[in-house]
C-alpha positions in Angstrom: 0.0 0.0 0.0 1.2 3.6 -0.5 1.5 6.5 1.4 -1.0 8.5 1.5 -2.7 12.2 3.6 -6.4 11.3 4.8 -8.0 15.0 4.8 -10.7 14.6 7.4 -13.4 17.6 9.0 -13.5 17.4 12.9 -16.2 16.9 15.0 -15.5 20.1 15.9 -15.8 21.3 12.4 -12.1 22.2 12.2 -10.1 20.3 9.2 -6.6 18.2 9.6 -4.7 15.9 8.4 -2.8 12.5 9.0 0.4 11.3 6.6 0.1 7.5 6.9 2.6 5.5 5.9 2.4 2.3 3.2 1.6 -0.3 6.5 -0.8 2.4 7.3 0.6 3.8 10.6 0.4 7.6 11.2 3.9 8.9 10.7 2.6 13.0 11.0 -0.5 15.1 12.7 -1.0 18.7 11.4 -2.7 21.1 13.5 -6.4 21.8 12.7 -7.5 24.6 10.2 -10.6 26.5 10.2 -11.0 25.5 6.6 -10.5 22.6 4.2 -7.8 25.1 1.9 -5.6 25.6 5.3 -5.2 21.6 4.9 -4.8 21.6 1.8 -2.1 24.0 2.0 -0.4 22.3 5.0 -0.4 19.5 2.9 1.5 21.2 0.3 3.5 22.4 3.1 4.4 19.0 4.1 5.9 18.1 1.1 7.7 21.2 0.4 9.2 21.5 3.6 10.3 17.9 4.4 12.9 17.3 2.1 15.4 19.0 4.5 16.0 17.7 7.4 16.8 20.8 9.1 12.8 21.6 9.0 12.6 18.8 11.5 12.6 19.6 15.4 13.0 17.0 18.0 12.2 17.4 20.9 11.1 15.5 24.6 8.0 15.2 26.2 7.7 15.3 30.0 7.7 11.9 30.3 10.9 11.5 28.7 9.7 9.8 25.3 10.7 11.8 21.8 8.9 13.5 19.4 9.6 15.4 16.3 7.9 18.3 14.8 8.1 19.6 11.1 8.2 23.5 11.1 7.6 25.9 7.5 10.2 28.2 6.7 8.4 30.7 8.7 8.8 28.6 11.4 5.2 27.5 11.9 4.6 23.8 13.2 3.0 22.1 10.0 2.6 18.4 11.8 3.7 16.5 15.1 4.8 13.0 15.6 3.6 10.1 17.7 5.5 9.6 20.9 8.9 7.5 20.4 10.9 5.6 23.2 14.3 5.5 21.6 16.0 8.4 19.3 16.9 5.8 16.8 12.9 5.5 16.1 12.6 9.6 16.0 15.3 9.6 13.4 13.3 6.3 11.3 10.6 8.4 12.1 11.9 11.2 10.2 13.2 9.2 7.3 9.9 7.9 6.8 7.9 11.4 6.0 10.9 12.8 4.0 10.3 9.0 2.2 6.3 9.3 2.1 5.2 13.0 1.8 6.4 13.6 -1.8 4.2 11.1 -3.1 1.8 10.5 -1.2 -1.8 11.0 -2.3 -4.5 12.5 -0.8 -7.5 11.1 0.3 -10.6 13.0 1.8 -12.7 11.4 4.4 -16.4 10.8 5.1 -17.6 13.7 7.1 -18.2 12.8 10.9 
């Protein structure tokens, strides 16, 4: 399976998105946008900004586990991680939406 953005409306009537990975796990969050063209662009965003590794931010949660967040050149957060336990995972973490995001193709959800 390939890589793909599921575009989804909130419950809350906000828009976001997930970049899952071909085995389907969520490899980045974005924030949520008032409307579905903010997620689209963050999408775009996404695959503009994560070919350089220096757009990635790790950082540590309080309970010690890793995390990484992708930032635009304005230095916006465009997407979050899932928790990781060792940095070696951050870093495959990493390598996987540099891998994916180019690619990947978007699919838009059934409403809530």
């Amino acid at each position: 399976m390939a890589a793909k953005f599921e575009l989804k409306l909130t419950t809350k009537k906000n828009w976001m998105f997930n970049l899952k990975a071909g085995n389907g796990e969520v490899i980045l969050t974005s924030e949520h946008y008032a409307a579905r063209d903010g997620a689209v662009n963050g999408i775009e965003s996404v695959r503009a900004n994560a070919a350089d590794v220096a757009n990635f931010d790790i950082r540590t949660a309080k309970n010690g586990e890793q995390y990484f967040v992708l930032v635009a050149q304005n230095k916006q957060i465009i997407g979050k991680s899932e928790m990781y336990k060792s940095p070696s995972s951050v870093k495959r973490g990493i390598a996987s939406v540099m891998r994916n995001s180019p690619a990947a193709r978007v699919v838009e959800l059934a409403k809530p």
